[in-house]
Every structure is written in structure tokens, then in C-alpha cells.
N, C-alpha and C positions, 0 to 999 in steps of 0.2 A: 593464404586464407585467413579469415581474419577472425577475431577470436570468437568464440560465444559468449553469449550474453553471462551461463553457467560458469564458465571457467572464468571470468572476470571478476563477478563480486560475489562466487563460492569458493574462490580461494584460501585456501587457510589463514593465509597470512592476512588479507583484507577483510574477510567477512565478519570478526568483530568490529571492524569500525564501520563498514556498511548498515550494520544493523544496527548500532547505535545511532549513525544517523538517518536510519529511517523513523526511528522511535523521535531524533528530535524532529522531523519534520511531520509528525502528526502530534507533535506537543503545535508545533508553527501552525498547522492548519486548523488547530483545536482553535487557539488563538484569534485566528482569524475572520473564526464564525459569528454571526449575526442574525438576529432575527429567532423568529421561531423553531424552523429545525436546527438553526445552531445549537440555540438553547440547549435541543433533545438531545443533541449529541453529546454537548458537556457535561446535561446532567448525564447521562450512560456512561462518559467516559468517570466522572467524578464517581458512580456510582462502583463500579467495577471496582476502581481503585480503593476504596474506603472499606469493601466487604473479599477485597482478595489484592493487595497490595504488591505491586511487583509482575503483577499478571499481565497488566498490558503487554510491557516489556519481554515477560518473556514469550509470548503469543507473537509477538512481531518475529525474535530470532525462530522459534516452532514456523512459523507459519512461512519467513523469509522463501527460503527454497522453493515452495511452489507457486509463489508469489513472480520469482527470478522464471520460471518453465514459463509461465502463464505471460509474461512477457520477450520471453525467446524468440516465440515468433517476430512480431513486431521490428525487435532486433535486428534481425536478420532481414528482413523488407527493408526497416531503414538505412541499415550500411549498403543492401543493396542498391537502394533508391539515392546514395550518394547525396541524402542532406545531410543538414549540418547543423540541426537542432531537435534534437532529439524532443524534448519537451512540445515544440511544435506541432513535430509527426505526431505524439501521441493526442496532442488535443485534437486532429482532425481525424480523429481516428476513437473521440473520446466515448461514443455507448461502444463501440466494440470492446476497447483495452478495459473501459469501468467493471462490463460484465463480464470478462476473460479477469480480471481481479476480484469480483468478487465472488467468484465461482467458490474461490476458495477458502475467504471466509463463509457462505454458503453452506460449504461441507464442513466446517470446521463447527457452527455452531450446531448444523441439524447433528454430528456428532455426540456434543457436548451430553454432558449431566449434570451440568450446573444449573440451577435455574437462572439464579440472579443473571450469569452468561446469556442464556437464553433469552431472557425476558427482556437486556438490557441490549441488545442488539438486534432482536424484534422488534424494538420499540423506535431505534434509526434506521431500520431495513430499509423502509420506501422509501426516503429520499438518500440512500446513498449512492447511487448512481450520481446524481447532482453536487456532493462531496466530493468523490475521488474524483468526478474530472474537472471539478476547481484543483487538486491537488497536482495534477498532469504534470504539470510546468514544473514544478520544485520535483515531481520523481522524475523527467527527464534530466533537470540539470542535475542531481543529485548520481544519476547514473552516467553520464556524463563526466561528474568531476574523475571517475574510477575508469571509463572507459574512452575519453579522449584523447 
């Protein structure tokens, strides 16, 4: 049986460097951005950082884990489904796996008591759906490097 999604990059041994490089792949997507809601993104992400430093990063490892569940599923359909690009499967799949991700920042900000958190992720809610599943491709191959 083959492994799960969980016990691959919740591993002790692997999941500091998984979560590092999930952090740098949304430093790459940050990067990446263009246009108007890029803009909003960077200033939010710019802003986050400057009035809570360090927070991003640690919100990626907090958050990692249900991040990993929320794509289990998927997982488990694509080793069933015997392709062989992971990052693929998830782009044809991409409002379903967007909204299965961001279910969980969803709950993490309606959480919060931050405002600046609040306000600054309010303020890229509506087009993040259109962000993460530009991002698809680098979190497939990125899960990929750890489970191929």
C-alpha cells in the first residue's frame, strides 16, 4: 500500500525542510505576481511582515498540517489514478484542491485576533482562489520532490 500523503511530508525527519520549502515557494509565487491583485497580495504579504515579522513563516509550519489533510484526498485519487504528475492532476482539479486549501486559511483568519491579520487577508480573499491555482504546479512538483 502506498504511503499517505501524512506520513510523507509529516515526517519528523522531512517536515522542516518541507515547510521551508513551502515558505520559499510562496516567496516564488509572491515573485511572480503581476498586475493589480498581485500588487494586493504583496502589499498584504509586505504588510504582515513589517507589523509581525517572522509570522508568515511561522503560519506556513502552524498551518502545514492541515494544509497536508486537505490535500490527502487528492493524493490518494492520484496514485490511484496512476499518473505521473502530480502538479497536473491538481491543476485539473484546480477550484476544487484551491477551495479544499483554503478552507484552511478561511478558518485560520475568521480565528485570528489580529486585526492587521485580518484585514490583510481580507483584503486578498477574493481573488485567491486565482493565486493558488497559479501556485498548483510548484505544490505538485514540490510534493513530488518528497514523494516520488
Amino acid at each position: 500500500m502506498a504511503a499517505t500523503l501524512q506520513e510523507i511530508l509529516l515526517a519528523p525527519e522531512t517536515r522542516p525542510q518541507v515547510t521551508a520549502d513551502c515558505f520559499t515557494l510562496i516567496e516564488q509565487e509572491l515573485a511572480d505576481k503581476s498586475g493589480i491583485s498581485g500588487t494586493a497580495v504583496r502589499l498584504a504579504y509586505k504588510t504582515v511582515n513589517t507589523f509581525m515579522p517572522g509570522h508568515v513563516r511561522f503560519m506556513v509550519g502552524e498551518l502545514f498540517p492541515d494544509m497536508v489533510a486537505r490535500l490527502e484526498p487528492f493524493w490518494a485519487d492520484f496514485t490511484t489514478s496512476g499518473g505521473s504528475e502530480f502538479g497536473d492532476y491538481l491543476v485539473k482539479r484546480g477550484d476544487e484542491v484551491s477551495q479544499a486549501l483554503l478552507s484552511v486559511t478561511d478558518a485560520r483568519a475568521a480565528a485570528s485576533s489580529r486585526p492587521t491579520v485580518i484585514k490583510a487577508y481580507g483584503s486578498v480573499r477574493g481573488h485567491a482562489v486565482k493565486h493558488v491555482q497559479a501556485a498548483l504546479p510548484r505544490v505538485g512538483d514540490l510534493v513530488m520532490s518528497y514523494a516520488g
